[in-house]
Phi, psi and omega in degrees: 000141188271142262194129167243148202301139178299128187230132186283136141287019155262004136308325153309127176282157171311342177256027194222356193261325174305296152344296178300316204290334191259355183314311170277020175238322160334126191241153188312300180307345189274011194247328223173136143263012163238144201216129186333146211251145202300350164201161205048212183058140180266109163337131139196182193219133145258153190253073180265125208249124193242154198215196153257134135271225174272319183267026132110231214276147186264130143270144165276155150246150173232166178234139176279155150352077161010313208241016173282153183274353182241158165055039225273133156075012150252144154346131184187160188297157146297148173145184181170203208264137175302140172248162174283004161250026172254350171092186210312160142295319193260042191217214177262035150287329160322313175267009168260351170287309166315322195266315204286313179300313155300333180273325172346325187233002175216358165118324184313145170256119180305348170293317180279020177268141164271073169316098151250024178193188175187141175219181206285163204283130178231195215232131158218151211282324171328302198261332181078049155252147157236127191258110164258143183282124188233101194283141205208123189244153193269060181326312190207084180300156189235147177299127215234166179177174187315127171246345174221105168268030173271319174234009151252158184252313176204159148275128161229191175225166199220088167327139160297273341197318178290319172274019184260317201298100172318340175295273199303036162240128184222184186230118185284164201205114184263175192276343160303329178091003152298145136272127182195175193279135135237190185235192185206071165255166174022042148078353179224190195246127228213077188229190166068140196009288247252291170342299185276349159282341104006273185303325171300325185260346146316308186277323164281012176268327204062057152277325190295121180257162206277136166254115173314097168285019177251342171316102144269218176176114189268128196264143160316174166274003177265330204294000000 
């Protein structure tokens, strides 16, 4: 199982200490119901990287590329698939794939990252990843951007303070019959994995204000 580096919480800013502290207790059904399958799906890793702005604390985001064949024009974590020059999967290659993969697509410079948390590995059926989600504070940001727009479309960053805001929360509804949390935030729709890994960590950090899980917003048979 992959391990994130013992990090003092005095290291943290206080409101990021929350976040660590519930982080190794948190069990896979409680992130997804889908969950890895006792053989195969391909080792990858996200970089869920929490910072400051102006509007106090953040998340990054990227929205991929339009014209990709998988996940094409949603919102989504930096990351991507563990490689063999990221080392073992079940060792800390999920977590040099995250950081090597953020930068890959946004730029970042990996120094200024704090690895402090990991949280357990899930599934997602589409693509046949298994995904470890790998938490990160963004100690001393670096300027970010698009670095391939064949696959990225743009980089942002989103305040927590938007995704909390019961306004901007709605529950997306596919022609497959998922169901799922999303946000409408920074002008896009934030849904699907990245969403539901979100909404899991609002609510055991205790961000989460009670929101009308019946707004819905009907996703197409492409999305």
């Amino acid at each position: 199982m992959t391990r994130a580096p013992e990090v003092s919480l005095s290291e943290l800013p206080e409101w990021l200490a929350k976040v660590a502290k519930v982080a190794p207790g948190v069990r896979p059904e409680q992130l997804s119901r889908f969950l890895p399958p006792a053989s195969g799906g391909r080792p990858s890793a996200v970089l869920i990287l929490f910072g400051e702005g102006e509007r106090g604390p953040e998340l990054l985001l990227m929205e991929r590329a339009r014209q990709l064949r998988s996940h094409a024009g949603q919102p989504s974590f930096p990351g991507g698939a563990v490689d063999p020059v990221d080392g073992d999967p079940d060792g800390d290659g999920p977590l040099r794939a995250a950081l090597r993969e953020a930068q890959e697509e946004t730029g970042l410079d990996p120094r200024g990252v704090q690895i402090f948390g990991v949280l357990p590995r899930l599934y997602i059926p589409v693509s046949g990843f298994v995904v470890t989600p790998v938490l990160g504070w963004w100690r001393d940001p670096s300027p970010v951007r698009p670095v391939d727009p064949a696959e990225t479309a743009r980089v942002f960053s989103v305040p927590i303070a938007d995704l909390v805001d019961p306004g901007n929360r709605r529950t997306v509804t596919h022609p497959s019959g998922f169901r799922g949390p999303a946000f409408l935030v920074s002008d896009v729709l934030v849904w699907g994995f990245t969403a539901g890994l979100i909404d899991r960590i609002l609510h055991f950090s205790g961000w989460e204000r009670p929101w009308d899980r019946a707004r819905e917003v009907p996703l197409s048979a492409r999305a």
